[in-house]
N, C-alpha and C positions, 0 to 999 in steps of 0.2 A: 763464212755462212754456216750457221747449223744444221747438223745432218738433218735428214728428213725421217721422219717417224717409219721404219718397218716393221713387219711382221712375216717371219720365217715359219708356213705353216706346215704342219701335218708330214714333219722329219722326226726322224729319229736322236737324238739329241743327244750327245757324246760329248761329254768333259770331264778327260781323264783325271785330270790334279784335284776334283773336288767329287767322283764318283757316282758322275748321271750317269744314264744312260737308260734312254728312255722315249715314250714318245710325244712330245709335251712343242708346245709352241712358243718359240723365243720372241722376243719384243724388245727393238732396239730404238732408243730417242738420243739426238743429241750427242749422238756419235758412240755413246756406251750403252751396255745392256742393262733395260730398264723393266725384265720381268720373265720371268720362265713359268711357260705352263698357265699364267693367266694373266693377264694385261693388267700395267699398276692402270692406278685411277685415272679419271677424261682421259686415255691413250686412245689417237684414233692413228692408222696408220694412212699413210701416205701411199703405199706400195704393201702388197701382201705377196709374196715369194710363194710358190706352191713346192714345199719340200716331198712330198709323196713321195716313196721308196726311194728316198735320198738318205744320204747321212751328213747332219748338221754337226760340227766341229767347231775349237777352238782354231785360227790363220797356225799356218807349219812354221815351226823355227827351228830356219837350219842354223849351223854351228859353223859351216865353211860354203862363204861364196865367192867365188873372184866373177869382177867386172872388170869382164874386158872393153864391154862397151855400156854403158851406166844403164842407157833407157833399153838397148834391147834384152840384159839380163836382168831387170826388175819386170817387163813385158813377163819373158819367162815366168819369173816367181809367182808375181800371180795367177798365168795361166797352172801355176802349178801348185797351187793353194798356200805359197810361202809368204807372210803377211810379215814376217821380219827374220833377218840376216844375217850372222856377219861376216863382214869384208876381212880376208885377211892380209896381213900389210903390206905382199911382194908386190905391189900395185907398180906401175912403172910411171914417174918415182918412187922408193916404199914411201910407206906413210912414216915416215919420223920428223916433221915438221907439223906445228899445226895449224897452218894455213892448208896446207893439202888438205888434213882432218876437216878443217872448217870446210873446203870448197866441197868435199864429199858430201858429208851433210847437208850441206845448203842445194845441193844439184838433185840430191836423194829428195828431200821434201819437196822440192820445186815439181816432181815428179809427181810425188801424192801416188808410186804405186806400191811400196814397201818400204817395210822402216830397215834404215840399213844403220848396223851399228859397225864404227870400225874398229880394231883390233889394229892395235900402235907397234911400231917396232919397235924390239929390245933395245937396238944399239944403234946407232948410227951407221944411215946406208945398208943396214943385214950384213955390216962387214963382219958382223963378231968383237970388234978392238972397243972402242966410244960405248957407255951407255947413250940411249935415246934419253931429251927431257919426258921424264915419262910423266911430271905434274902437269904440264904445260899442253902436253898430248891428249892426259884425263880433259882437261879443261877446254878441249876443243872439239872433243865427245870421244873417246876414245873410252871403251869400258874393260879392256885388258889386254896384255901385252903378249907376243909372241916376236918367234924368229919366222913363221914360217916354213918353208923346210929347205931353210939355209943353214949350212951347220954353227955354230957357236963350237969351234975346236979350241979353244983356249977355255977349262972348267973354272979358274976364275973368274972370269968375264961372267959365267952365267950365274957365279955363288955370288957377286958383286949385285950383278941384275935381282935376282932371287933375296937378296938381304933389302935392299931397296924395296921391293915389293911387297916383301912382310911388313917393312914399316911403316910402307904406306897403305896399307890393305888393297895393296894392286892384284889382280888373279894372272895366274901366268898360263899359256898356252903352248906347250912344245908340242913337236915331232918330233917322237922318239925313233931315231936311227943315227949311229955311229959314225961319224965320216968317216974313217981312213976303214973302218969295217966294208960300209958301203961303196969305199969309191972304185965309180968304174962300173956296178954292178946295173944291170937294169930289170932281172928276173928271178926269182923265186931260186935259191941256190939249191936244185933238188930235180929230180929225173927230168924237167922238161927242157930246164935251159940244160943242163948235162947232153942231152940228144940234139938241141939245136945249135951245140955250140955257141949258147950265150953267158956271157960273165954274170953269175949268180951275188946273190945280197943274201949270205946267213941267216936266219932268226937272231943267231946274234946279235948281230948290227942294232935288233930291236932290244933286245932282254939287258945291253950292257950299258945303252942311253938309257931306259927304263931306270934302270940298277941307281946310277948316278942320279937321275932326278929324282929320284924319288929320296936318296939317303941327304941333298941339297932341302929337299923339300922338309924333312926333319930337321937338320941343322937351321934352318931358318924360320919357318912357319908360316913361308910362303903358299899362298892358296894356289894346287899345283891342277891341272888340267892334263893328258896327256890326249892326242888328237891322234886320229886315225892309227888304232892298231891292228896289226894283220896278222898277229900270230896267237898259238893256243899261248906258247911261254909266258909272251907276252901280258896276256890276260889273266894267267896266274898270279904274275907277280904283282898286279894292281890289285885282284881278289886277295891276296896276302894280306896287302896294306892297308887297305881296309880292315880287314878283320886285325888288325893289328892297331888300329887307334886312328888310322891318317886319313883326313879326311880329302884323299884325292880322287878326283873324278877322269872319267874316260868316256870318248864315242868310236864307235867303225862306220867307215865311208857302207853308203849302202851297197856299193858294188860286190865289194869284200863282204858283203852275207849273201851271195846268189853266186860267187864268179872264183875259181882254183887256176890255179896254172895250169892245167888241162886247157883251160877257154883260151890260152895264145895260139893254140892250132897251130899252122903253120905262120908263122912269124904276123898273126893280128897285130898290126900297131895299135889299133882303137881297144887292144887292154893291155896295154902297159898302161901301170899306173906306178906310181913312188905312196906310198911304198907297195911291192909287187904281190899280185896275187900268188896267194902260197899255198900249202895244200889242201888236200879236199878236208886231211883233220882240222887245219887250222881255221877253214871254213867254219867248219858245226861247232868249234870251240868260241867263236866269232856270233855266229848263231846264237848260243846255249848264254853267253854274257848279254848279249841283247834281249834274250826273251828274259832272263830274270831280274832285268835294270841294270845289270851294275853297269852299262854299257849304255850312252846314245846314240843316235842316228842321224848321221850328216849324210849331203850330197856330195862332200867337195865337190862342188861345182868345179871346173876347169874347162873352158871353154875355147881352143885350139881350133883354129883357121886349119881350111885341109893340106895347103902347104906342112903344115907341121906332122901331118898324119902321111902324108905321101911320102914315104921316108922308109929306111931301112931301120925293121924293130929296134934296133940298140939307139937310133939317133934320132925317132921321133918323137915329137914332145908328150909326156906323162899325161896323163888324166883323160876325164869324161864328162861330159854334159850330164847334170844330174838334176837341176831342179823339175823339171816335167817329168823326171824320174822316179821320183823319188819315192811321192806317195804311190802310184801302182806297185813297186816293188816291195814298198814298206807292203802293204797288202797282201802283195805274192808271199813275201818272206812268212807273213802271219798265218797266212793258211797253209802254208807247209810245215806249220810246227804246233800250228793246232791251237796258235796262244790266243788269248781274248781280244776283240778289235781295239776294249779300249785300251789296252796293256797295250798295244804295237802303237795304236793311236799317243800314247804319253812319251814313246822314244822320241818321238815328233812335235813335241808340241811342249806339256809341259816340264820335261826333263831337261831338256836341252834349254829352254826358257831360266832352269835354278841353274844352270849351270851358268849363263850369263848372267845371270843376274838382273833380268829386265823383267819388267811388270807385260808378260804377254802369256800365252798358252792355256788361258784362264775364259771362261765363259760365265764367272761369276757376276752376279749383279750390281750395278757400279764400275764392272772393269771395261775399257776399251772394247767395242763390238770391232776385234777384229775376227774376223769367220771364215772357214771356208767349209763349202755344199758340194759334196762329188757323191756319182755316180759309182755303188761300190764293185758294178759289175760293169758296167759299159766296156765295150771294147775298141780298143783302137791300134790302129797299126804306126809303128815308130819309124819314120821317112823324115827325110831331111826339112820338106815342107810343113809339117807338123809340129815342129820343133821353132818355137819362138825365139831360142836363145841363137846369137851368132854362132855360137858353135855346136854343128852339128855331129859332133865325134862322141861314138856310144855303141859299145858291144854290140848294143840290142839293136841296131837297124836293119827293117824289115823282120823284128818280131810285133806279136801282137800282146798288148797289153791288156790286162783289167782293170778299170778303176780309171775315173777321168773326173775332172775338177768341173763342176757347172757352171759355180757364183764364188768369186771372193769378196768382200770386205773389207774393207781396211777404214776402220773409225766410222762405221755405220756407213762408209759412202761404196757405193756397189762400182770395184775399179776391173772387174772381169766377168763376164757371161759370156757362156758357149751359146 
């Protein structure tokens, strides 16, 4: 059935990749947008949305989601204005078959609550040895390849992957950290795990998998991604390469622009993350890449049952709930560094949209009316009830937030109202 005619009125109207920002009223028919600022010809609407001291937006695409459980982390996304996704493939089974691919897809639309693209493994199993069919993965929607943050310890295996993917114009997605550098470590190698006695992860670990992918990345011409970095080095040496002719791309987890190895306090399981909050430099250096683009902005979502968090720091499981997170923090972050909403608005939307390569993050005319309407000051408090995703594991519980989602969109059909 065709979407039903609306009209998003009397918001502020922000889309970054094409440069509104403004107060002008959107008009959406038949699932895409069919007019900004004044309604095409016989448009009558069906539904008029009163956007009033709202900000109307391009749906959020994040770069890294794990579904632990399909319908309550797409519920999440869109209470969290994330209108499309991607899955990455430590899924349990990975994704290296593409019947799995298929069944994702087909569960993901059955849902109608976000478009979820998945993200194929390199090799068979994430063991590192086997390439994955990675044609056979495209072909079952699979839009680019990773390991996840399994290591690929054999640099053949990833020069073999990487040659393959040049010549198929596959894009590749690593996490850059070292294994035998990393193994064992679970914290920031630097004065906090030194005083708690936890086995430290170098910068290294980062700057010498960076190093290698990035000179694989020249030797082949493979389209290179690197996912979630936590270090200044780090970030240097992707700023390097760029300016250097290569046209490889990078995002930081949002946590890693609010949270330093300071924030483990006394042994917080709920920040340990892979890779580990590092210092407060590597924080603003993390920052200062985000505010000038050369950097995206993911959730990694990770979503961990509280068995997993009930644990002693070194042995409980990595990550954080981040889709309901995402945009208040993205927010947070923008007003403490004073950058423009739509500039923090484009980490989120259309930057990480070129980075996949999918037709989303865009509020142009003709494209997909996916939308999302939040409140950019509203506040709310972060409790476990509040949190749609199963996983309620997050620094931030029992802080208060600014910035809350009202209405998503997803193809003109309105799949979330507060």
């Amino acid at each position: 059935m065709p979407a039903n005619n609306l009209q998003i009125a009397n918001g502020r109207l922000i889309d970054p990749g094409h440069g509104v920002d403004s107060n002008v009223d959107l008009f959406i028919a038949g699932g895409r947008v069919a007019g900004i600022g004044a309604a095409p010809g016989g448009f009558s609407p069906d539904r008029v949305i009163d956007a009033s001291g709202l900000i109307v937006c391009p749906g959020l695409v994040d770069l890294s989601t794990r579904l632990s459980g399909i319908e309550p982390e797409l519920a999440a996304a869109v209470a969290g204005g994330v209108t499309a996704l991607a899955c990455p493939p430590d899924t349990n089974p990975p994704l290296d078959e593409p019947g799995l691919v298929e069944r994702l897809v087909w569960r993901s639309k059955t849902l109608g609550l976000s478009h979820v693209y998945p993200i194929g493994a390199l090799t068979q199993q994430l063991a590192g040895r086997k390439l994955a069919e990675m044609n056979k993965l495209t072909q079952a929607g699979c839009i680019a390849f990773s390991h996840a943050k399994h290591p690929i310890i054999d640099t053949q295996v990833l020069f073999r992957a990487m040659q393959y993917a040049a010549t198929s114009g596959y894009a590749i997605h690593l996490h850059a950290q070292d294994h035998h550098l990393a193994l064992d470590g679970v914290a920031h190698d630097g004065e906090v795990a030194s005083r708690l006695g936890l086995t430290g992860i170098p910068v290294c670990a980062e700057t010498v998998a960076i190093a290698v992918a990035l000179q694989l990345a020249r030797a082949t011409g493979a389209r290179l991604h690197l996912a979630r970095l936590s270090s200044a080095a780090g970030i240097a040496l992707v700023r390097d390469a760029r300016r250097g002719g290569l046209a490889v791309t990078c995002d930081v987890g949002i946590h890693h622009l609010h949270l330093s190895e300071m924030d483990i306090g006394y042994f917080d399981s709920h920040a340990r993350f892979n890779p580990p909050l590092r210092s407060g430099g590597d924080r603003d250096a993390l920052r200062a890449a985000a505010a000038d683009g050369l950097a995206a902005i993911c959730s990694d979502h990770t979503p961990v049952d509280e068995d997993g968090k009930q644990l002693p720091f070194g042995e409980a499981v990595p990550g954080a709930t981040g889709l309901e997170l995402l945009l208040p923090l993205t927010l947070k972050w923008a007003e403490e560094t004073g950058l423009p909403l739509s500039s923090a608005l484009a980490r989120i939307t259309c930057d990480p949209a070129a980075i996949l390569g999918i037709a989303a993050g865009s509020l142009a005319v003709g494209s997909t009316a996916d939308v999302c309407i939040f409140d950019r000051t509203a506040p709310w408090l972060v409790k476990p009830e509040t949190l749609r995703s199963e996983g309620k594991n997050t620094p931030y519980l029992g802080y208060e937030m600014a910035g809350r989602v009202t209405h998503t969109l997803l193809g003109g059909r309105l799949v979330f109202e507060r």
